[in-house]
C-alpha positions as CSV (number, residue, x, y, z in Angstrom):
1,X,19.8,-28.6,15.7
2,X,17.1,-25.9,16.2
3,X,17.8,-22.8,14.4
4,X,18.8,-19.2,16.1
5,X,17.4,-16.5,15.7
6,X,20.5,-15.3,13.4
7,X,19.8,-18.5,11.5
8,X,16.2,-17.2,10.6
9,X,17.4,-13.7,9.4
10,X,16.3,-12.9,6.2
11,X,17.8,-12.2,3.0
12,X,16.0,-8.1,2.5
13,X,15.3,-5.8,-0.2
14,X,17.9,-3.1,0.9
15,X,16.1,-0.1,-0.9
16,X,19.1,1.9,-2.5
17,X,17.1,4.0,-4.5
18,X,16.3,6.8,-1.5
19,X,18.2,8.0,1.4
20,X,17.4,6.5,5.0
21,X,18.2,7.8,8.2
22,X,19.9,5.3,9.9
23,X,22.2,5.0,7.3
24,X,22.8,8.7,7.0
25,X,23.6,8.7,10.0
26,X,25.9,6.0,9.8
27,X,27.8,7.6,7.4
28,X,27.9,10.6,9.5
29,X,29.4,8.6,12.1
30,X,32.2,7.5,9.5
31,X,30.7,4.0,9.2
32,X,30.6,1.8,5.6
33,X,26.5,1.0,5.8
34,X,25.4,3.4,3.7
35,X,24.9,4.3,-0.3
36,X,25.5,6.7,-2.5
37,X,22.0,8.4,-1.8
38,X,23.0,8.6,2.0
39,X,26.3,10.1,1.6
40,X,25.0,12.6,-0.9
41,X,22.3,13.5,1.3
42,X,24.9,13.3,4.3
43,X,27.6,15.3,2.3
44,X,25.2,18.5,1.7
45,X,24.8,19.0,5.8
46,X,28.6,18.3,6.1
47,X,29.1,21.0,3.5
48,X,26.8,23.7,5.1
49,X,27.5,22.6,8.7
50,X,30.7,21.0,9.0
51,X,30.7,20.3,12.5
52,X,27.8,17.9,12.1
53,X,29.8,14.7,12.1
54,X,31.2,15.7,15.5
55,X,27.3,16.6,16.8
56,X,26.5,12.7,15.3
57,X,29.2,11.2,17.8
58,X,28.5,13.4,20.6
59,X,24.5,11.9,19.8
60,X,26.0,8.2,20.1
61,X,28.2,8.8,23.1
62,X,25.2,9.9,24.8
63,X,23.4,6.9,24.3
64,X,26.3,4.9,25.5
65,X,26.4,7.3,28.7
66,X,22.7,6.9,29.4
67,X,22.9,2.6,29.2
68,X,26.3,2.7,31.8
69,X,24.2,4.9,34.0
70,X,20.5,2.8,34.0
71,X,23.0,-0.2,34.5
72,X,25.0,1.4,37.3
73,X,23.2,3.1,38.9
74,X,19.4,2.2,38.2
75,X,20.5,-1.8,38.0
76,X,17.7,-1.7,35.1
77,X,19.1,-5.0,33.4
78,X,16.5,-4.9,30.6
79,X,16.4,-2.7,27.6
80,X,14.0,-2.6,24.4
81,X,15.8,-0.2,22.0
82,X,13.3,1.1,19.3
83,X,15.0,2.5,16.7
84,X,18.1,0.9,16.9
85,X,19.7,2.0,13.6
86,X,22.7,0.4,11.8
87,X,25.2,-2.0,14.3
88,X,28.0,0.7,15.4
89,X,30.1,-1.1,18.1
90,X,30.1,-0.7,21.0
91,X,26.2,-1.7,20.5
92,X,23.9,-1.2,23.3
93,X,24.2,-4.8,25.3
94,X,27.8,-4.5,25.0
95,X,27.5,-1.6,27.3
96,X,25.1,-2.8,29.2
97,X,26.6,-6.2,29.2
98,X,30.0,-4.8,31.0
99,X,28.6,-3.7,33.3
100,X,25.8,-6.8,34.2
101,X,26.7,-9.5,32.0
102,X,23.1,-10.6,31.9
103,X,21.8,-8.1,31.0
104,X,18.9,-8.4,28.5
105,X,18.5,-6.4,25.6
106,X,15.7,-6.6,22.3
107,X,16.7,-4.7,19.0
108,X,14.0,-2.9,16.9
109,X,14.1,-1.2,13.8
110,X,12.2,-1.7,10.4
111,X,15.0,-0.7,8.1
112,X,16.4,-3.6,5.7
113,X,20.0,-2.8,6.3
114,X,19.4,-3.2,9.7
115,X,17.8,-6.3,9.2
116,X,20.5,-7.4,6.9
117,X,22.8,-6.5,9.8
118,X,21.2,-7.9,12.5
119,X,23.2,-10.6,13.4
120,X,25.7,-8.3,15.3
121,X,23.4,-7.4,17.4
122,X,22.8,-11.1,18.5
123,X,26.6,-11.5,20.0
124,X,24.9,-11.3,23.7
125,X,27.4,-13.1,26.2
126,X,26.6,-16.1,27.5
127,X,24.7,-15.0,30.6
128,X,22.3,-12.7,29.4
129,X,20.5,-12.4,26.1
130,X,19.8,-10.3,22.7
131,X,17.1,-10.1,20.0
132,X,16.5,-8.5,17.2
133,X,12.7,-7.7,15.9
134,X,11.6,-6.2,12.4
135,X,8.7,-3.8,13.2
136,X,8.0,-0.4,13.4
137,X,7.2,2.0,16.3
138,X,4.3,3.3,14.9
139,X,2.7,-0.5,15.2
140,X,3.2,-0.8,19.0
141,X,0.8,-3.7,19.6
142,X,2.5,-6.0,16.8
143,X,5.8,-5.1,18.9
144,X,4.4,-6.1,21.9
145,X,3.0,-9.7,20.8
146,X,6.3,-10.5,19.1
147,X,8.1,-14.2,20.5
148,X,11.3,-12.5,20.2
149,X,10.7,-10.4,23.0
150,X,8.0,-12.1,25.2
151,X,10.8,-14.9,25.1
152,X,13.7,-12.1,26.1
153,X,12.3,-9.6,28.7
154,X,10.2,-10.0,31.5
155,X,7.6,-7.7,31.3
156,X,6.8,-8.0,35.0
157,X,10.0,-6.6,36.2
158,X,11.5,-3.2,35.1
159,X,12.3,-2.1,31.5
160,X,14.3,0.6,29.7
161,X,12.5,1.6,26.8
162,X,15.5,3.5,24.8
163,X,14.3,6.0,21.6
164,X,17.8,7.5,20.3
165,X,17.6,9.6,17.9
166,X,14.3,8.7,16.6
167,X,10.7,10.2,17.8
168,X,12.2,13.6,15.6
169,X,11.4,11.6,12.2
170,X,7.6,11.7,13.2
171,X,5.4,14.5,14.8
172,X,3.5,15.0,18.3
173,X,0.7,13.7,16.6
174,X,1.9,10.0,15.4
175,X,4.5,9.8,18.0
176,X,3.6,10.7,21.5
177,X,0.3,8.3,22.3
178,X,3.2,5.7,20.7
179,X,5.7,6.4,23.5
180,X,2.5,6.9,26.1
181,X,1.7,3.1,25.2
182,X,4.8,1.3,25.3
183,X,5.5,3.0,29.0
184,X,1.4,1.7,29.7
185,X,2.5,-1.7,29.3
186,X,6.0,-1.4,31.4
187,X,5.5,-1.9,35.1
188,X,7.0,0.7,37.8
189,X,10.4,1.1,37.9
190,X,11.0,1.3,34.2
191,X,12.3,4.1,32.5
192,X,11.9,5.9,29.1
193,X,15.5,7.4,27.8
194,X,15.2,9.5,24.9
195,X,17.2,11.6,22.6
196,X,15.6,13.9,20.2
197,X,17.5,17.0,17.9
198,X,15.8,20.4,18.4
199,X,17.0,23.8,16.7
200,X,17.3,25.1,20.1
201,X,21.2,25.5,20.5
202,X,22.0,26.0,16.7
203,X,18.9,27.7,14.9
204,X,20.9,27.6,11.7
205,X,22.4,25.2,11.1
206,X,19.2,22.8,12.3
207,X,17.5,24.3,9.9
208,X,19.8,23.5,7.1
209,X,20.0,19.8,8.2
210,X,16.0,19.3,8.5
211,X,16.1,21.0,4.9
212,X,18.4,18.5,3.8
213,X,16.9,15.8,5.0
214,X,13.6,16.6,3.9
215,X,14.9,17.2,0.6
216,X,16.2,13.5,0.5
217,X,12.5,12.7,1.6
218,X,13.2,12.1,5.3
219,X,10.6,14.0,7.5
220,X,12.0,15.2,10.5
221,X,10.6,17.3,13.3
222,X,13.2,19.3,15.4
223,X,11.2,20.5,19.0
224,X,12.3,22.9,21.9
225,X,13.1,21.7,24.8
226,X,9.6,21.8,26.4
227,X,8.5,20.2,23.4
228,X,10.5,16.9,24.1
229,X,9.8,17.4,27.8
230,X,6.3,16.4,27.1
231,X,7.5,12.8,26.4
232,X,8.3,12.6,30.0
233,X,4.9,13.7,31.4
234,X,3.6,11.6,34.4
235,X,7.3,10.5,34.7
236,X,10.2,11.6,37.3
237,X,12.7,13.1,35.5
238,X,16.0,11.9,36.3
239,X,19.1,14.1,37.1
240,X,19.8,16.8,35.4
241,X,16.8,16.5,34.0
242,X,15.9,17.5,30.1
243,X,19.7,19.4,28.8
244,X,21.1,19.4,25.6
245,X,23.6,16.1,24.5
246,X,26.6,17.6,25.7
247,X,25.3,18.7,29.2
248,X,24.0,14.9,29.7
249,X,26.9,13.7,31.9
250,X,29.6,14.3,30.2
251,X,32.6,12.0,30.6
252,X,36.1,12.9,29.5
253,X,36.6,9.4,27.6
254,X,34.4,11.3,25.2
255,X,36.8,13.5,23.8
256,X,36.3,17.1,24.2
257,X,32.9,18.3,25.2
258,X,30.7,20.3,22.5
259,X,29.5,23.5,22.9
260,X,26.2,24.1,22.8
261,X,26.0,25.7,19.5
262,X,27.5,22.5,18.2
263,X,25.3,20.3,19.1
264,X,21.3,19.9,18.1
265,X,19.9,17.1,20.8
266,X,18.4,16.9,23.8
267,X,18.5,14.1,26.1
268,X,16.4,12.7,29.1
269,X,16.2,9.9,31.2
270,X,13.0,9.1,33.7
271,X,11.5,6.7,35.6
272,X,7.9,5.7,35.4
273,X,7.0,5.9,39.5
């Protein structure tokens, strides 16, 4: 029998000796991937900003919001997620999968618990497909030869590249001509969604979670909004545009909607004419 990719997983050094972002904020979201490094790190935010587990959710309901609506109403039924961060069901092709069962979806991240977790983001339905790939952002053209997702998307027809929660670990420098490229290679009709924390809404309390973080040795970036509006540039921005997490369609299965003061993202969706 030929293997699966799940079959070919391999057994990773999980690197419990520093704190990570994804699983920080997996603990944030109340998850069980993370260590005692990441909940310490996690635990000094909580105890300087304790609505910060609230801002996490509100971070991953947005993503959720944005996949139902390139599905819906942008029938986009393919979707490389970069940064993918630790499996936290409902995962991204289970949303995208209710709604067009097959749907397509390829998994990146270079973090070994992700890697070590990968397999749940393989559970595609039978119609459409998933894959998981082990790379990096900042190594865009290794990404882009990978068999896991020349063999999963069709590069020819639309794509939504999806960075949640991720370009604000790197600066303008390293990570905008990184975006810029990936959307070079899409065709029309894609579309670049993107999440990214700012101090905007909550100048204090951003700036004792970017202290935090750096002092766990996490670099992190928070921009204004015109700042992460430069992402979209050459782009048409979709309704409403760049607005903070909470403003980004807000649905009431959601819970109560944030405030702006309590929450420290920005979100954006746009399609590449």
């Amino acid at each position: 029998m030929r293997p699966t990719q799940q079959d070919r997983i391999p057994a990773v050094d999980l690197q419990t000796d520093r704190a990570h972002p994804a699983r920080v904020y997996d603990y944030m979201l109340g998850g069980k991937t993370n260590f005692a490094v990441d909940r310490e790190a996690g635990d000094r935010i909580i105890a300087e900003w304790p609505n910060s587990r609230a801002a996490a959710c509100a971070a991953r309901a947005v993503m959720h919001r944005m996949t139902r609506r390139l599905a819906e109403v942008h029938g986009i039924r393919q979707f490389l997620d970069v940064g993918t961060g630790i499996p936290t069901a409902p995962n991204l092709h289970e949303i995208a999968q209710r709604v067009a069962p097959a749907a397509r979806v390829v998994y990146v991240d270079n973090d070994p618990i992700v890697l070590a977790h990968a397999r749940a983001l393989l559970t595609s339905t039978p119609e459409g497909r998933t894959a998981y790939i082990d790379c990096d952002l900042r190594d865009p053209e290794k990404l882009l030869v990978e068999p896991a997702l020349l063999d999963t998307l069709d590069l020819s027809q639309p794509v939504a590249l999806t960075l949640i929660n991720i370009v604000h670990f790197l600066s303008d420098e390293a990570v905008l001509p990184l975006v810029a490229h990936l959307l070079d290679v899409l065709p029309a009709g894609s579309f670049l969604a993107l999440t990214a924390g700012t101090a905007d809404s909550a100048p204090e309390q951003a700036e004792i979670a970017s202290r935090r973080y750096r002092e766990a040795g996490i670099e992190n970036h928070l921009r204004p909004r015109a700042g992460i509006e430069r992402f979209f540039a050459g782009l048409e921005l979709d309704d409403p545009g760049v607005v903070l997490i909470n403003r980004w369609h807000p649905e009431l299965d959601d819970g109560p909607v944030l405030a702006d003061h309590e929450v420290m993202a920005y979100a954006g969706l746009a399609r590449k004419p």
